[in-house]
N, C-alpha and C positions, 0 to 999 in steps of 0.2 A: 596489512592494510586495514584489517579490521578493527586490530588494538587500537589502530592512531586516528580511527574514525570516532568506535567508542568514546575512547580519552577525550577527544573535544567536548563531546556532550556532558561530559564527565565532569571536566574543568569548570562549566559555567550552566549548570542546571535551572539556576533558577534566572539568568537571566534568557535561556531558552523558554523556559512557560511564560515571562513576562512578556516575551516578543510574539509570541504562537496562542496563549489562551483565548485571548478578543477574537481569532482569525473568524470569517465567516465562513463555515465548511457543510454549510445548509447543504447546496448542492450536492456536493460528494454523499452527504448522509439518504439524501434523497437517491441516488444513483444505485447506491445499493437496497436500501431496501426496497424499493419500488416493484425491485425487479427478481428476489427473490421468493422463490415459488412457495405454497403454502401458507399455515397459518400461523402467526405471530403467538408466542413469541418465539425468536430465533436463535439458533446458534450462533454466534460472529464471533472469530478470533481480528482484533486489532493488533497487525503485524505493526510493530514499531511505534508501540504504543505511548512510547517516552512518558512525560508526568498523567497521563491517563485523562487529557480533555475529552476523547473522543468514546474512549472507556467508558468513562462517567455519562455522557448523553444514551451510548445505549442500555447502560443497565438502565437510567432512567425512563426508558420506556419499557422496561421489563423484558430484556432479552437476555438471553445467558452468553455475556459477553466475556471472551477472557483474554487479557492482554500480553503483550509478547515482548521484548526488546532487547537484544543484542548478542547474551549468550547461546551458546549453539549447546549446549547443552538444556538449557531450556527449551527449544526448541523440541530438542527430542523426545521431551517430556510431552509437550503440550502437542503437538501434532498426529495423532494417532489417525492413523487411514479412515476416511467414512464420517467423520467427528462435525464439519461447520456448516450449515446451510451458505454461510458469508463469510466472507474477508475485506478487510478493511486496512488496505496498504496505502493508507496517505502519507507520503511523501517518504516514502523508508527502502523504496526497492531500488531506487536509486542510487540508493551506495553500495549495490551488491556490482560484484566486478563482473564485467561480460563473460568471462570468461565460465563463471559461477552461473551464470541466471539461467540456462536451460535448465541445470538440477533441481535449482531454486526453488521454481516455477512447477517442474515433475513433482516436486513433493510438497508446494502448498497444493498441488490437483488432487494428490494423493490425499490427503487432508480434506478436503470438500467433499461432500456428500454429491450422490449423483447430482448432475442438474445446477450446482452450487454457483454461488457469485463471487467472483475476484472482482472489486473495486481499486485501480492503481490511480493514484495522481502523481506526477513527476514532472521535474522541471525540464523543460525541452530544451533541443540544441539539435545540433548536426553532427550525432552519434561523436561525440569528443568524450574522453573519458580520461582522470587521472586525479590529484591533489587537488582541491578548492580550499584551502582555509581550514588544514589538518583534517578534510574529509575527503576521502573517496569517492567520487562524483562518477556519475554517467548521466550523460545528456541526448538521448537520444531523440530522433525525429519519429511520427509517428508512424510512418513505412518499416523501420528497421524493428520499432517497439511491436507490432502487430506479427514481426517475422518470428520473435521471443516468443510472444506470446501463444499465436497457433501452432508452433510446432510442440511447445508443452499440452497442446491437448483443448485448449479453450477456443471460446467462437466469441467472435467481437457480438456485445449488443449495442453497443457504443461508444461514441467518444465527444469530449469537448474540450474546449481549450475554456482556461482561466486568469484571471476573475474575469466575469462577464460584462459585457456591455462595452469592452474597451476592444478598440482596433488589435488585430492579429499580433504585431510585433508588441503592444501591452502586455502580452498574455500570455506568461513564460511559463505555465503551467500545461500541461496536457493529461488528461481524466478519460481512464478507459474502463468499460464497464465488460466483462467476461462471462460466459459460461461455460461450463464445464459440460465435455462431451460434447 
């Protein structure tokens, strides 16, 4: 499932940055760091970093940001226990398969520094999971996503639905902000 999620992004990279560079992810940027504790600048891993828009906004405010996407052996590299004040999972946990996301989840915790921030945005549903468009999707609602999430260890500091200012059914996004411990 991973290969043929990969592969998609794989097949049409660049017209994935022309579809996603504009995107306005103010919000999510603000969600994380608002709310990580201490003094700038930060640690941040961007889980699922793909062409690196979001990469590129935090080094630009001078944070030691380092990006992630797709191999699991990179992962193993970059994940060391104790390492992020933040993470920065927009739109990438979604493709991991339910079956996977408690581990998932246990070892980006293990990854975060006490106290640490997990930033998730995904696109909502009523927990359906399977093929979209040669990706591996999970849609889950945000009852089922909070049940993920706290049993990996983390405390809801919040959540919103996106983009803003549109009626509930506009707003296929859902944005959950974590702490660790």
């Amino acid at each position: 499932m991973s290969e043929r999620t990969i592969a998609h992004y794989d097949r049409r990279p660049q017209a994935f940055w022309e579809g996603t560079r504009n995107h306005d992810v103010s919000q999510n940027y603000a969600a994380l760091l608002d709310n990580i504790e201490g003094t700038p600048p930060y640690s941040i891993l961007d889980l699922g970093c793909g062409p690196g828009r979001d990469l590129h906004y935090f080094r630009s405010l001078g944070h030691d940001a380092v990006g992630l996407d797709g191999a699991k052996e990179f992962a193993a590299m970059t994940l060391p226990d104790d390492r992020f004040d933040g993470m920065f999972a927009n739109a990438s946990l979604f493709h991991v398969l339910s079956l996977e996301l408690p581990r998932v989840l246990r070892e980006l915790g293990k990854a975060l520094k006490a106290r640490g921030v997990l930033f998730c945005s995904n696109p909502r549903g009523h927990n359906e999971e399977g093929f979209s468009n040669d990706r591996y999707s999970c849609f889950h609602d945000l009852e089922t996503w909070r049940k993920y999430v706290t049993a990996a260890g983390f405390s809801e500091i919040a959540h919103y639905y996106r983009p803003t200012g549109l009626p509930r059914d506009r707003q296929p996004w859902l944005a959950t902000v974590w702490r660790k411990g």
